[in-house]
C-alpha positions, -999 to +999 in steps of 0.1 A: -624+220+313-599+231+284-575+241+310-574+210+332-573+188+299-545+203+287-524+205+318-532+165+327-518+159+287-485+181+293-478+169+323-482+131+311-460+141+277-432+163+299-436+149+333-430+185+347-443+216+344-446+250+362-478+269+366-480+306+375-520+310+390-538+340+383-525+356+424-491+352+408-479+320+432-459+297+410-463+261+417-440+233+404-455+199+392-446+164+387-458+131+374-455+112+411-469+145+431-499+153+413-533+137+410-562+152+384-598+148+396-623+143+370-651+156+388-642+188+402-618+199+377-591+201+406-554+198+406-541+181+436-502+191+441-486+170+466-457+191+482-435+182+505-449+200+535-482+213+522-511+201+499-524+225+476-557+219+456-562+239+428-590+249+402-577+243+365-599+276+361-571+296+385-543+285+360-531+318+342-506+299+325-482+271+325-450+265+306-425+227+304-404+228+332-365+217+328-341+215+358-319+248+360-340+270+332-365+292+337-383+314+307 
């Protein structure tokens, strides 16, 4: 639950963020293509020709996205 809390809070405070799961497939989020569900601890990512639902759990980490820079 730690996970998904804290992802839901960045993304509010940034409005973008990357994730890197723990298969290694980087996924980019924002405010208007992600929804949180309370119940299942899922991350619903919105993209533009696939929907990917995702278990907070699977998060290996995630850093602020900013157009043009990648750490």
């Amino acid at each position: 639950m730690a996970n998904f809390q804290r992802i839901k809070e960045e993304l509010e405070k940034s409005g973008e963020l990357m994730l890197r799961l723990g298969s290694g497939e980087k996924l980019e989020l924002h405010k208007h293509n992600v929804s949180f569900d309370e119940s299942t601890q899922e991350i619903k990512v919105d993209a533009s020709s696939e929907t990917y639902w995702i278990s907070a759990d699977s998060v290996a980490y995630y850093w602020i996205h900013r157009e043009g820079i990648e750490k």
